[in-house]
Each structure stands twice: as structure tokens, then as C-alpha cells.
C-alpha positions as MATLAB code, in Angstrom:
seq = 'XXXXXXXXXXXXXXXXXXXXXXXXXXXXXXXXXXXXXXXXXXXXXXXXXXXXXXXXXXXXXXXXXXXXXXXXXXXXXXXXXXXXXXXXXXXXXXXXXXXXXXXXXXXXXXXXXXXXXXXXXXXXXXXXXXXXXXXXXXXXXXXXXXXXXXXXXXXXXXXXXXXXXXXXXXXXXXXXXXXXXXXXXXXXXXXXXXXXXXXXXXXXXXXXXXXXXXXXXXXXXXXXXXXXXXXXXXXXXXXXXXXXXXXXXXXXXXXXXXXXXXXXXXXXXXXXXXXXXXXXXXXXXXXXXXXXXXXXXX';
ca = [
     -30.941  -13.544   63.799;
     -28.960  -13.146   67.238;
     -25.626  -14.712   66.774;
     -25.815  -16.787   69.827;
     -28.575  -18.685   68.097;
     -26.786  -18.894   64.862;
     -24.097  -20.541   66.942;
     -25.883  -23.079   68.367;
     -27.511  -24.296   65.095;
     -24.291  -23.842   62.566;
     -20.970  -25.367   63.690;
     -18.498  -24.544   62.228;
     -19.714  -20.893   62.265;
     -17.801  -18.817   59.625;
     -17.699  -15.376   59.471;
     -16.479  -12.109   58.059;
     -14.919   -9.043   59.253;
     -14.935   -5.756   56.845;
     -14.002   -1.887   58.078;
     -15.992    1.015   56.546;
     -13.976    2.678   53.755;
     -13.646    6.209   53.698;
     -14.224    6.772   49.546;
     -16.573    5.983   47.185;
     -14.767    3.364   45.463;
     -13.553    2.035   48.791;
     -17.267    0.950   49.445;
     -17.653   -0.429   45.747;
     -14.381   -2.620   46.497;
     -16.285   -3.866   49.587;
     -19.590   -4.172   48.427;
     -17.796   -6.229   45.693;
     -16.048   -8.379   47.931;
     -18.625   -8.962   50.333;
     -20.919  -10.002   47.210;
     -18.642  -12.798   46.130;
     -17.994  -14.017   50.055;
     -21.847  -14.050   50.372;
     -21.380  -17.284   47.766;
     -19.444  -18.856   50.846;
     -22.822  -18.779   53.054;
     -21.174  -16.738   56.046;
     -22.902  -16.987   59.453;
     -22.661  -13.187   59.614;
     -20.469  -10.578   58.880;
     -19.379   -7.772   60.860;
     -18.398   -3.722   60.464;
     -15.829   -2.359   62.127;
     -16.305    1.342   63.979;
     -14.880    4.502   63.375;
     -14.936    6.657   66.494;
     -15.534   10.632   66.608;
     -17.262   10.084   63.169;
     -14.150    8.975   60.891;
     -16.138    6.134   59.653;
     -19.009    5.968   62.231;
     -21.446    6.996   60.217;
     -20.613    4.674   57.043;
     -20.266    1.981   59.690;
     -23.969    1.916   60.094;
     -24.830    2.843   56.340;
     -22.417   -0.626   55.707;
     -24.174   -2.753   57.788;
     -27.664   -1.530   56.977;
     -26.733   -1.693   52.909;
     -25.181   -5.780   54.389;
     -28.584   -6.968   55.089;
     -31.021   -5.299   52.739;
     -29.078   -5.609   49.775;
     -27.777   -8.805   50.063;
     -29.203  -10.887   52.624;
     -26.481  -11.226   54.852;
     -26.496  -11.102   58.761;
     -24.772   -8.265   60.011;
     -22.678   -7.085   63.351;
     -21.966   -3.398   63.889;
     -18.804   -2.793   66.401;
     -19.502   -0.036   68.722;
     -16.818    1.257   70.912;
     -16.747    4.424   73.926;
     -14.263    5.990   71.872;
     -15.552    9.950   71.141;
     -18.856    9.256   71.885;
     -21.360   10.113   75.265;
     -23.679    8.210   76.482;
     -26.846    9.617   74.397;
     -25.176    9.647   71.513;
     -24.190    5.480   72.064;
     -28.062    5.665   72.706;
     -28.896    7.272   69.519;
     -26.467    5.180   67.962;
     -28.154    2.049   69.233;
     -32.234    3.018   68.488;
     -31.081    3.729   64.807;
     -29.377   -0.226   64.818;
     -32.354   -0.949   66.388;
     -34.967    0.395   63.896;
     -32.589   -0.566   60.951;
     -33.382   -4.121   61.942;
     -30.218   -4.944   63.272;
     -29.775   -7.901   66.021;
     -25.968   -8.058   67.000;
     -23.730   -5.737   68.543;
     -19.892   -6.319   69.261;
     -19.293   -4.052   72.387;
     -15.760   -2.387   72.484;
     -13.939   -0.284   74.437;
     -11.932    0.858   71.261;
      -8.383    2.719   70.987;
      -7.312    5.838   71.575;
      -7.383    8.081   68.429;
      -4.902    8.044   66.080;
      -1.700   10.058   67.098;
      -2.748    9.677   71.224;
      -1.003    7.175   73.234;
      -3.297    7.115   76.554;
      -7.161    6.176   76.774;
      -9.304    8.911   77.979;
     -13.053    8.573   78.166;
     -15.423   10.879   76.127;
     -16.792   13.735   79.076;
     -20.142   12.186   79.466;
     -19.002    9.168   78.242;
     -17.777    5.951   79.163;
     -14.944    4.237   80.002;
     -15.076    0.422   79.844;
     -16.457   -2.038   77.217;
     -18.521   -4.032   80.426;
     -20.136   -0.207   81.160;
     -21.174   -0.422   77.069;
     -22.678   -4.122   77.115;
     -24.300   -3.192   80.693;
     -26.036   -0.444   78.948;
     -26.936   -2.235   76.002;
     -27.838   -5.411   77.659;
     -29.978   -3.158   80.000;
     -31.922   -0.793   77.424;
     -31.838   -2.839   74.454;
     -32.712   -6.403   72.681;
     -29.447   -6.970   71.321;
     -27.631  -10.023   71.435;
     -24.189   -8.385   72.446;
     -20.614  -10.088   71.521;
     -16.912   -9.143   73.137;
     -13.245   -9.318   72.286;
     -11.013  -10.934   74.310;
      -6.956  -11.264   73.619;
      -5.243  -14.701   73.504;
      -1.759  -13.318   74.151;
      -3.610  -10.769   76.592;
      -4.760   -7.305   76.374;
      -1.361   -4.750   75.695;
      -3.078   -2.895   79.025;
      -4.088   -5.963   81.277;
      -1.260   -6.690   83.694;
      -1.346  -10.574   83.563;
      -3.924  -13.020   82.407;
      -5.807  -13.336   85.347;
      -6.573   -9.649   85.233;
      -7.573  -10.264   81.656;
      -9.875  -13.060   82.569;
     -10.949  -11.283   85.227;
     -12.489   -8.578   83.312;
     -13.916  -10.678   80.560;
     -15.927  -12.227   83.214;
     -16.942   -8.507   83.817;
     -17.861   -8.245   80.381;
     -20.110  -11.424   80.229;
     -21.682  -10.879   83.117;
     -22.985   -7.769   81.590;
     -24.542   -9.491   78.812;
     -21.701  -10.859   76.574;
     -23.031  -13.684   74.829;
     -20.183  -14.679   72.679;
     -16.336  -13.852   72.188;
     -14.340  -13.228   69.478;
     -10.472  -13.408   69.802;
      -7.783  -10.556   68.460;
      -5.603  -12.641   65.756;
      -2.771  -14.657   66.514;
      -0.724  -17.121   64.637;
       0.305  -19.778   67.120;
      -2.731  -22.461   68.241;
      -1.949  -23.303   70.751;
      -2.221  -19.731   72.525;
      -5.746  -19.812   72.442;
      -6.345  -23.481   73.083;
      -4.508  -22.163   76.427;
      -6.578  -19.436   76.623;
      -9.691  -21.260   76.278;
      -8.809  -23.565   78.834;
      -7.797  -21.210   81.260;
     -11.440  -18.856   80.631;
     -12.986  -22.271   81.095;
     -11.080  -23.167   84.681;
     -12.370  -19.645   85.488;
     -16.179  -20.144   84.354;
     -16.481  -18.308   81.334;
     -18.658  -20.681   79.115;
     -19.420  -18.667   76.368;
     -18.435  -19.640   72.683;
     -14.893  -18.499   71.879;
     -14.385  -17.681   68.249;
     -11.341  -17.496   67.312;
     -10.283  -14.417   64.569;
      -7.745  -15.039   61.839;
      -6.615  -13.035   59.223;
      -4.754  -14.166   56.456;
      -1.130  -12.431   55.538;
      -1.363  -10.881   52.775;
       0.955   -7.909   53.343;
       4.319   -7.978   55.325;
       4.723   -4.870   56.434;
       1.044   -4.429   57.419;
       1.439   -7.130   59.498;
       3.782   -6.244   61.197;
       1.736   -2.904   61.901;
      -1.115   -4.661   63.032;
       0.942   -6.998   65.263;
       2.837   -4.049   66.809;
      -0.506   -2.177   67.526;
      -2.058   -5.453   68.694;
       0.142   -7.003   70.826;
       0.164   -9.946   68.557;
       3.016  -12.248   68.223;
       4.690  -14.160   65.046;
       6.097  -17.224   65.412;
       9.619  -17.135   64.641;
       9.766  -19.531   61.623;
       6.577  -17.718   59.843;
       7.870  -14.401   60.266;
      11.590  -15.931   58.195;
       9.105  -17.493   55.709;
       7.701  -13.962   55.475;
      10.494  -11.649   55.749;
      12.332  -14.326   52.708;
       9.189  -13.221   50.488;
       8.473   -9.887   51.861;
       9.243   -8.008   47.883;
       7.428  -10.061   46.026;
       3.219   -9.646   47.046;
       1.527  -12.871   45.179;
       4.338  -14.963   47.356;
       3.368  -13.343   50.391;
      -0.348  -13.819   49.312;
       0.399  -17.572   48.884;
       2.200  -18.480   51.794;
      -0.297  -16.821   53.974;
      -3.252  -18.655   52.360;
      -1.284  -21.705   53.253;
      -0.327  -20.652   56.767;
      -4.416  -19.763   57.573;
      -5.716  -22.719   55.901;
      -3.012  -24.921   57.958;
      -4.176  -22.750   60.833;
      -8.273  -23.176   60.541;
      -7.797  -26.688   60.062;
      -5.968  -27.209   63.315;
      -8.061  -24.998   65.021;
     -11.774  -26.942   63.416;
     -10.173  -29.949   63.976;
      -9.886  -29.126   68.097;
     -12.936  -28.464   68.563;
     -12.651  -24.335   68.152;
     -16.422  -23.501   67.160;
     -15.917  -21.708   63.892;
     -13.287  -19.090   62.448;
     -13.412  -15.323   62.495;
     -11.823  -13.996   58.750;
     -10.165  -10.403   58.959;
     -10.433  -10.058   55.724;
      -9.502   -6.618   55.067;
     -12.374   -5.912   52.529;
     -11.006   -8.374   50.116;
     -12.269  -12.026   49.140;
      -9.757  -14.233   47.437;
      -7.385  -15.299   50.204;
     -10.294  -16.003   52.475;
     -12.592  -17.940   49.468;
      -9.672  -19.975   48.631;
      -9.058  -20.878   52.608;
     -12.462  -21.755   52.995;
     -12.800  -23.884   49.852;
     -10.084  -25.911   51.018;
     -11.790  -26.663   54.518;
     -15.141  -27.633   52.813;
     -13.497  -29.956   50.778;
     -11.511  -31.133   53.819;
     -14.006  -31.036   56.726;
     -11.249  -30.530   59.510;
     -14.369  -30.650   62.248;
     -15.462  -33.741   61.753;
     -12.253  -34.917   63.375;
     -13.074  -32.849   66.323;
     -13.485  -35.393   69.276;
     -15.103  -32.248   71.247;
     -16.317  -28.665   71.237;
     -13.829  -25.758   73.351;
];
């Protein structure tokens, strides 16, 4: 089912985001995890890409294994990164034929250990050139990311919107937003895409803490920000895991609340190929129903 349907007729929309392992036993610790979340009745899930075949290949192999094995929806990221443009096309036929309906069009990063972007020769070099030629050779309903705190490369946030009106006039159907911590970033955001036209349903991705250092890896890479008083809570448990496990189920679940209770149209878990932390948030906001406070929809 294309998720622009699914989020039309299921609000609050929750979802899952897992990255192809590179082991054996990585993929039985997913499959494992993604069996248990499938309890929580996701939306859909999605697969994150490896580019110049790192993971690119179990990518797809996730995905398909996803939906024929158990029954969930699944989105496959795609991204310019190492590949031309028949081998995105080859890419996309074998989605295609594998039965799969959603694809989350990125430019991706630059391999590991390069600083600078530099397209593929006979390549491509934007994530709006990928959804144009997806939107124009293929059936898929295509999704985008988009930055709350603003792409690390985009100048301002004008440029930023700028080009994610590039991307949905491509054929972006749907958005889903790099993590952050503070609300009230994207509830700016959102209202500033809006001002600007883009009308599209703006998910917004969280990922609960469950490692303090890693965080602060994926923040750095990101562009991401903490706020000052979470990061002290952190740093004061930072030795001793289960705390830091805790306090960041508490954090998200304070977090998705907020965020349901405005209006946002669903949540986006990076879960990291693990299922307690995000079980436990969701749980909590089923048994809470934070969106039926929502006096309207962003």
C-alpha cells in the first residue's frame, strides 16, 4: 500500500526505521526485533541504504524478507551515492517486481572517510533528479527527508525550503524529518514549509537515546542539536547504559506526546534494529492517546 494512502486513513501513523546489518546474526537480531514491533501494528517500516554495495544489496533482501515473511509494509531508501543511472534503474524494476510500493528518495552521504559529495560518473547528483526519475519511470509512491535544524550543506532555511519544494514537485509525496530533540524546531519548521506551500504530510523522526556517545556521533554527523539540560541529564548517566536507556525512553515518550498532541501526523522511530525502548514508548501513548488532544493536524 502507497504510504500516502496509509496516511490519510491511519492518524497517528507509526512507523519504523531499521539499517541492513552486515552479518548473519546482525539480520537474526533484526528479524527478531522487527517480529516483536510487528505486535505494535506499524504503518510501515523502512530500510536504510548502503551505497557502492556495503549493504545495498541486503537492503533489498531486508525489505523483500519485511513483507513476505511477516506482513509488514515496507520502504526501501535509495540514495545517488555510488550508483549510475541504470543501475538506480535496475535497482528500481527489482523493487518493482518484488512487490514493493514506497521509495524514500535520498541524495545520501559521502562515503565513509570522504568529506565532499561527488556524484557517481553517470550518475546523479541531487535527491529531486532521483524522485524526478522515479516519479517519471515508475509507480512508486516516493517519500523525502527534510532537516528541522536545516541541512549541514543548505546555507539558510529558505534555501532549504527552497529545495524541498524542488523535491516535491518532483513527486515527493510525504516527508520525513532527520531527528531532533527540541519541539518546537519542527513545529517552526512546519510552519514555515507551510507559509511557503509545501502541503505534504511532515513526519516527524525520533529516535530514542539509548547510547551517549552514539549520540553524540549521530548528532555531530547530523547537524542535530541537544538541548542543553538533556545533554547534563545524559552526560550525569553517561557510565551506566540501563540509566541512559531509561531516561531516553522518558525523554521520547515526553517528546511523541507533545508532538501527537500538536497535531504532528504520526512519529518516525529510529530504532536502531532494536525493540524495547520503542515498544515501551509506544505502549505508553496508546494508553495515553496524546492525539486526541490535538485541536488540529500540521
Amino acid at each position: 500500500m502507497r504510504i500516502d494512502d496509509i496516511l490519510i486513513d491511519r492518524r497517528p501513523c507509526f512507523s519504523f526505521e531499521f539499517f541492513p546489518p552486515k552479518t548473519d546474526e546482525g539480520m537474526r537480531n533484526l528479524f527478531a526485533a522487527a517480529d516483536q514491533l510487528r505486535d505494535d501494528d506499524p504503518a510501515f517500516v523502512s530500510v536504510t541504504y548502503g551505497a557502492g554495495g556495503s549493504t545495498r544489496d541486503r537492503t533489498i533482501e531486508v525489505v523483500k524478507r519485511i513483507q513476505r515473511e511477516l506482513g509488514l509494509e515496507a520502504m526501501a531508501h535509495l540514495s545517488c551515492v555510488g550508483t549510475t543511472r541504470d543501475q538506480l534503474r535496475g535497482i528500481l524494476g527489482e523493487m518493482r517486481d518484488a512487490g514493493v510500493d514506497n521509495v524514500l528518495a535520498l541524495r545520501g552521504d559521502p562515503p565513509q572517510g570522504e568529506t565532499e559529495w561527488r556524484p557517481t560518473p553517470g550518475g546523479l547528483h541531487y535527491s529531486t533528479e532521483l524522485a524526478q526519475l522515479i516519479s517519471d519511470e515508475y509507480d512508486f509512491c516516493i517519500g523525502a527527508a527534510c532537516f528541522p535544524e536545516v541541512h549541514p550543506e543548505a546555507p539558510n532555511l529558505e534555501h532549504d525550503i527552497r529545495f524541498l519544494k524542488q523535491k516535491i514537485a518532483a513527486g515527493a509525496r510525504f516527508l520525513i524529518t532527520q531527528l531532533f530533540f527540541d519541539n518546537d524546531l519542527y513545529f517552526d519548521f512546519v510552519r514555515e514549509c507551510r507559509a511557503a506551500g509545501i502541503e505534504v504530510p511532515i513526519i516527524p523522526g525520533i529516535m530514542p537515546v539509548s547510547n551517549f556517545g552514539q549520540l553524540k556521533r549521530f548528532t555531530d554527523m547530523c547537524g542535530a542539536s541537544i538541548p542543553e539540560r538533556f545533554e547534563r541529564e545524559l552526560a550525569a548517566r553517561k557510565d551506566d547504559e540501563d540509566a541512559v536507556k531509561q531516561l531516553g525512553v522518558a525523554y521520547a515518550t515526553l517528546q511523541c506526546a507533545d508532538l501527537l498532541a500538536r497535531g504532528a501526523p504520526g512519529i518516525h522511530f529510529y530504532v536502531l534494529n532494536k525493540s524495547p525502548q520503542a515498544r515501551a514508548i509506544l505502549a505508553a501513548l496508546r494508553a495515553s492517546r496524546p492525539w486526541d488532544r490535538a485541536m488540529a493536524t500540521v
